[in-house]
VMD Tcl script that draws the C-alpha trace (Angstrom):
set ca {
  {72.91 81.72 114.27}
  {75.18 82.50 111.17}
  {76.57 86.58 112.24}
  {76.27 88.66 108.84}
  {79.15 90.56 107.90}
  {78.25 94.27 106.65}
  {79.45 95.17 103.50}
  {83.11 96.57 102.86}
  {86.15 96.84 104.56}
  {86.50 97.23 108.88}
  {89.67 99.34 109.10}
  {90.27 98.09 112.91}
  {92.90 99.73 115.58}
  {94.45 96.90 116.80}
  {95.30 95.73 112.84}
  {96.58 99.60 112.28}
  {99.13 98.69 115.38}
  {99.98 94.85 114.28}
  {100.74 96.91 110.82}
  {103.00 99.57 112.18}
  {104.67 97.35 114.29}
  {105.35 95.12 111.17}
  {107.04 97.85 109.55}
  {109.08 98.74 112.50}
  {106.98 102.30 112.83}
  {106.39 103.48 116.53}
  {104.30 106.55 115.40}
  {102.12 107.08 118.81}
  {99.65 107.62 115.94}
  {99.56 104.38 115.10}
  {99.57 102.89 118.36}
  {98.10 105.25 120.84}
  {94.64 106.55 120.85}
  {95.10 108.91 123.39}
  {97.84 110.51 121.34}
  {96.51 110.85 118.05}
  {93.59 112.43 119.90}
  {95.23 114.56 121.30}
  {96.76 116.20 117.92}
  {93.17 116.32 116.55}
  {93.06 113.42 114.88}
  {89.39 111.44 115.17}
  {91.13 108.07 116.23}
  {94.30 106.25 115.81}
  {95.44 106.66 111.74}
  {96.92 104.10 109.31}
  {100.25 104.63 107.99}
  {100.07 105.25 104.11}
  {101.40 102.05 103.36}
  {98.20 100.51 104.88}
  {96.56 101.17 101.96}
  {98.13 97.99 100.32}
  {95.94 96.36 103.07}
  {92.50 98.26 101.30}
  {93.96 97.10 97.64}
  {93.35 93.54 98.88}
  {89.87 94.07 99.42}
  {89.44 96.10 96.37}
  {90.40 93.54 94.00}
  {87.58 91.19 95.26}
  {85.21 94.13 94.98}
  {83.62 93.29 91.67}
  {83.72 90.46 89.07}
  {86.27 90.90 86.10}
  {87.26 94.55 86.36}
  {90.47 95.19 84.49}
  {91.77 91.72 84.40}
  {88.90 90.53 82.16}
  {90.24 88.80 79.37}
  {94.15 89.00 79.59}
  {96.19 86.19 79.11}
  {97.52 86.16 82.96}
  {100.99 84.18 82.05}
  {102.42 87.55 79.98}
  {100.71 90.57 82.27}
  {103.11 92.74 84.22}
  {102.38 95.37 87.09}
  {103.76 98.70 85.42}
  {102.64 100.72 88.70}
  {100.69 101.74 91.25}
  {99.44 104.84 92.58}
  {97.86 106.10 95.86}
  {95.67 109.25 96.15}
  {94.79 110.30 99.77}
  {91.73 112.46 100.01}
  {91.99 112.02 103.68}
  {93.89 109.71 106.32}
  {92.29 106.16 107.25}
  {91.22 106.01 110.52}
  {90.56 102.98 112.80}
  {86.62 102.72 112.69}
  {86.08 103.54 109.24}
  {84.45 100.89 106.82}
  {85.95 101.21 103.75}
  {83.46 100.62 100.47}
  {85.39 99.92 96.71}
  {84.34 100.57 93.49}
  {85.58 100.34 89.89}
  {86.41 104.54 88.68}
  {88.22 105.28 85.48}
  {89.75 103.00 83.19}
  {91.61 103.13 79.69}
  {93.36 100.70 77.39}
  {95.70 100.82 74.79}
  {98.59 99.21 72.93}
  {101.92 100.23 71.78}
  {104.29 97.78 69.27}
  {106.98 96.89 71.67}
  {110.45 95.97 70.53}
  {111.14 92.55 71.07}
  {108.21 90.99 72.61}
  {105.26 92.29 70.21}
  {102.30 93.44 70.67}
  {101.65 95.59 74.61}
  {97.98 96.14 76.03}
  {98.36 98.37 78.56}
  {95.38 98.75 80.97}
  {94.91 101.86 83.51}
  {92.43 101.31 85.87}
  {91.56 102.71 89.56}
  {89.65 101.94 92.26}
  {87.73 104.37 94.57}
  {87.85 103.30 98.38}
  {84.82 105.55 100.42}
  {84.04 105.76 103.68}
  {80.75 104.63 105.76}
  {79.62 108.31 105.13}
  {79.89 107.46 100.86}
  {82.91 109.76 100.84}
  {85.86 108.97 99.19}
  {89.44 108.70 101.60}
  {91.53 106.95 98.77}
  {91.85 106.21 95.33}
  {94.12 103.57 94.19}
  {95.68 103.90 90.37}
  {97.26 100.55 88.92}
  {98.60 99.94 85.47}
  {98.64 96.55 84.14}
  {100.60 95.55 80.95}
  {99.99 92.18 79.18}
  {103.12 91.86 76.62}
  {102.65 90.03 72.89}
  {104.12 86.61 74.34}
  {107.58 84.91 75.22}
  {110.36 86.42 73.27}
  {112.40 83.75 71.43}
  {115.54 85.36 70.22}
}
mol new
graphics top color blue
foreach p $ca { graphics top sphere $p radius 0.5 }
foreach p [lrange $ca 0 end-1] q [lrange $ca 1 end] { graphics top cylinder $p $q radius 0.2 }
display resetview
């Protein structure tokens, strides 16, 4: 029998400690339940960073979003942004959904035409509270510059 998956994302304490040990972090927070708990946090947290691990998921949250119709060989990442409403803990499931989003243009320079897209993505919890939003600016230049 096929096991079903529930929806979003399973934030899970042994991936929090294979993270922070990637990043050379030895936070007991990160690695020891016993000592997060007993600085009042509900379970062992996720270093900030982690949320790069969340943007993954995000992205393959809906169909399109704000990569829908840009010519992929002349976008750029102008930035990214990471509002914490609230650490991650291990055992939350982490939902995403499209927010906000804006476009506009701007004559560049040398290279023509820019579309510059703002979007974000709202990360909640298994309660339907939101722990993080995640604010990315994408920028699709007119073309190759020749000269």
């Amino acid at each position: 029998m096929a096991k079903i998956n529930p929806p979003g994302f399973i934030v899970e304490r042994g991936k929090i400690h294979e993270f922070a040990n990637a990043i050379l972090d030895d936070n007991p927070h990160y690695h020891d339940l016993e000592a997060a708990m007993s600085d009042g946090l509900l379970s062992v947290v996720a270093p900030l960073t982690y949320s790069s691990v969340a943007s993954y998921f995000g992205e393959r949250a809906g169909p399109g979003g704000a990569m829908s119709g840009l010519d992929m060989r002349y976008v750029l990442h102008g930035g990214q942004e990471w509002i914490f409403e609230r650490p991650i803990f291990a055992g939350d499931i982490l939902t995403a959904e499209p927010g906000a989003s804006s476009f506009y243009e701007k004559e560049g320079r040398r290279g023509g035409t820019m579309k510059f897209i703002e979007s974000e993505m709202l990360y909640r919890d298994q309660k339907g509270e939101i722990v993080l939003r995640g604010k990315s600016t994408l920028i699709q230049t007119g073309g190759v510059v020749t000269s």
